[in-house]
C-alpha positions as CSV (number, residue, x, y, z in Angstrom):
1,X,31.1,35.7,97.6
2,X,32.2,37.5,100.4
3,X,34.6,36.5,102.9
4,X,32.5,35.5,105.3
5,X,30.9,33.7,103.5
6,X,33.9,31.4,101.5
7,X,34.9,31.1,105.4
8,X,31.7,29.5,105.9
9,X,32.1,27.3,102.9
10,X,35.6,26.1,103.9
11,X,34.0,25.5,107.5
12,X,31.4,23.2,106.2
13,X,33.8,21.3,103.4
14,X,36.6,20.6,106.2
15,X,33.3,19.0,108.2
16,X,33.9,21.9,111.1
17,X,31.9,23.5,113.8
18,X,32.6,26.6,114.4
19,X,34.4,26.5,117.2
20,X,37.0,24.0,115.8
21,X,37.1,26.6,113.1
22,X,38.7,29.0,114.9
23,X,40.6,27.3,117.8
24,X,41.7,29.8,120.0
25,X,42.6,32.6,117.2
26,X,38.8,34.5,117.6
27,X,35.6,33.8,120.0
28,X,33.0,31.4,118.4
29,X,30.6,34.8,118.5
30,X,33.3,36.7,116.8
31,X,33.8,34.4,114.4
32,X,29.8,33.9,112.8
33,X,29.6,37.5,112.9
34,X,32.3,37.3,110.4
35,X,30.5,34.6,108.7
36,X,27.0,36.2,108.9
37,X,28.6,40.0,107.4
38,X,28.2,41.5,110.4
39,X,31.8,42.0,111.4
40,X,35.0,42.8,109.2
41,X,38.0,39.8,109.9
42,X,41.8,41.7,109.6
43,X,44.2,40.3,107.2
44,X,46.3,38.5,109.6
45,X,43.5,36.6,111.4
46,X,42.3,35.4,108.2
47,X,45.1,34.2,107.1
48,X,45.9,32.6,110.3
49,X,42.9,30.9,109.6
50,X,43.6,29.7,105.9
51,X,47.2,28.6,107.0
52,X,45.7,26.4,109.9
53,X,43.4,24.4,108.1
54,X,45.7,24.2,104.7
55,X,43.8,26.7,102.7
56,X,45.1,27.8,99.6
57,X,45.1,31.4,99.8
58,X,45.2,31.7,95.4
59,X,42.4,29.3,95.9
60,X,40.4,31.7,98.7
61,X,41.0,34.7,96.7
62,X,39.5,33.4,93.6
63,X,36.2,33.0,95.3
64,X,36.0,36.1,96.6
65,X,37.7,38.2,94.4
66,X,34.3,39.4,92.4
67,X,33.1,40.7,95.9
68,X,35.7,43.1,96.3
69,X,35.8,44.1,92.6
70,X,34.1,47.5,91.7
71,X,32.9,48.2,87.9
72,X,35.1,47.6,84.9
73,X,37.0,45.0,87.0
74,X,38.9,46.9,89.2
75,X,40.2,45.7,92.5
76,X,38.6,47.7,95.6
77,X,41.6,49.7,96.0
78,X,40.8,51.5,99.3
79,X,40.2,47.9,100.7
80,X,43.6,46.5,100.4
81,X,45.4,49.7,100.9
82,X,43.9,50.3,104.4
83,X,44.7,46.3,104.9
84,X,48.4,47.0,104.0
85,X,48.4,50.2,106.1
86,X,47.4,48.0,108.9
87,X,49.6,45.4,108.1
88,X,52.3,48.1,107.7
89,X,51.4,49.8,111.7
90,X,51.4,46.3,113.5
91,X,54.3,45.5,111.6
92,X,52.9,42.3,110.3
93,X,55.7,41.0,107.9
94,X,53.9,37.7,107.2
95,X,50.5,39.6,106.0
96,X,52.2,42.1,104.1
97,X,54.1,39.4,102.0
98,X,51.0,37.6,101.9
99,X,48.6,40.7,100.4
100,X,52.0,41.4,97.6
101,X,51.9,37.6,96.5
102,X,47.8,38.3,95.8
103,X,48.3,41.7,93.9
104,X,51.1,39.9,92.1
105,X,48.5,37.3,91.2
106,X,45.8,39.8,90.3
107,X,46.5,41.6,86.6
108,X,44.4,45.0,87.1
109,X,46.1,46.4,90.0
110,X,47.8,49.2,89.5
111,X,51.7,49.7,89.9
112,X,51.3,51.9,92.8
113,X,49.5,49.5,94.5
114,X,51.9,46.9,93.7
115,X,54.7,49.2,94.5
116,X,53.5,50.3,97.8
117,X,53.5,46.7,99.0
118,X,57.2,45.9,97.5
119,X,57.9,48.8,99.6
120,X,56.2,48.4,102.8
121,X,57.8,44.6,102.7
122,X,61.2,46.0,102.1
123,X,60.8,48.7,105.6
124,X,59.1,46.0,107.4
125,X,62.7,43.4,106.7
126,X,64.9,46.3,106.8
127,X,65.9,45.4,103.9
128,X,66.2,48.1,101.6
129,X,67.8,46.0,98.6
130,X,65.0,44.1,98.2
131,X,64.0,47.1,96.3
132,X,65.9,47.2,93.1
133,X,66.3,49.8,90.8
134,X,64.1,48.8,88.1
135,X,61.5,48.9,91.2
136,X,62.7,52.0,92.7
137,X,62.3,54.1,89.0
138,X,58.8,52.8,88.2
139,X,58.0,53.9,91.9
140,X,59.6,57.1,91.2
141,X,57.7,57.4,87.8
142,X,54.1,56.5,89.4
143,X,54.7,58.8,91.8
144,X,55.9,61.6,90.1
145,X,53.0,61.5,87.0
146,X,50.6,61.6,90.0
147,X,51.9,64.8,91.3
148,X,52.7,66.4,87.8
149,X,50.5,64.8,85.4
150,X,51.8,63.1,81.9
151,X,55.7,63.3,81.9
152,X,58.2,61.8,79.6
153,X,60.2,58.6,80.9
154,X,62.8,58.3,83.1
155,X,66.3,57.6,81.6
């Protein structure tokens, strides 16, 4: 199912029109393009959306998860990286923490992904103890076996 179309789902269990759907967060014709497939909706708006009408975004993901899966059940990487990336330029602390909870839910995505959004959450609070060690060597480690190949641990 794609987003759109859980979006419309929700819609029509809450008992909405469309236009109570999205208050004043996107136009009505904005809005069923997003439902019809025709446009894209950006993380934050979307979950704007879920946290207005009390949404649960575990729940959300679920049914839309096998959309953005490719073969051999692997998350759509290049999906949620350009949605952190965005996330990350419009400095949007709230989607950021919200995309990290959903990779955290989701077993098959990689460290680096996982990584990236731990720190991209840390920049974005200006926080840079909220990346501990343990995080900052497995970063280190990812990133380093993608440069040089196989390399032994660590210490």
């Amino acid at each position: 199912m794609t987003i759109g179309e859980a979006l419309k789902e929700e819609r029509h269990k809450l008992g909405l029109t469309q236009k109570e759907m999205v208050k004043d967060l996107l136009s009505i014709s904005e809005y069923s393009k997003i439902e019809n497939n025709i446009h894209n909706i950006d993380a934050n708006t979307l979950f704007s959306l879920l946290e207005l009408h009390n949404i649960e975004i575990k729940n959300f993901y679920k049914k839309i998860q096998s959309e953005y899966l490719i073969s051999e059940n692997k998350l759509n990487l290049e999906f949620i990286t350009k949605e952190l990336e965005k996330c990350f330029y419009k400095n949007d602390l709230s989607s950021v923490k919200k995309i990290k909870t959903m990779l955290t839910l989701e077993p098959n995505v990689p460290i680096e992904l996982k990584l990236k959004s731990i720190l991209i959450l840390s920049v974005l609070k200006h926080d840079q103890k909220a990346v501990n060690d343990k995080t900052k060597k497995q970063f280190l480690e990812e990133y380093l076996i993608k440069i040089f190949g196989q390399l032994t641990k660590i210490p």
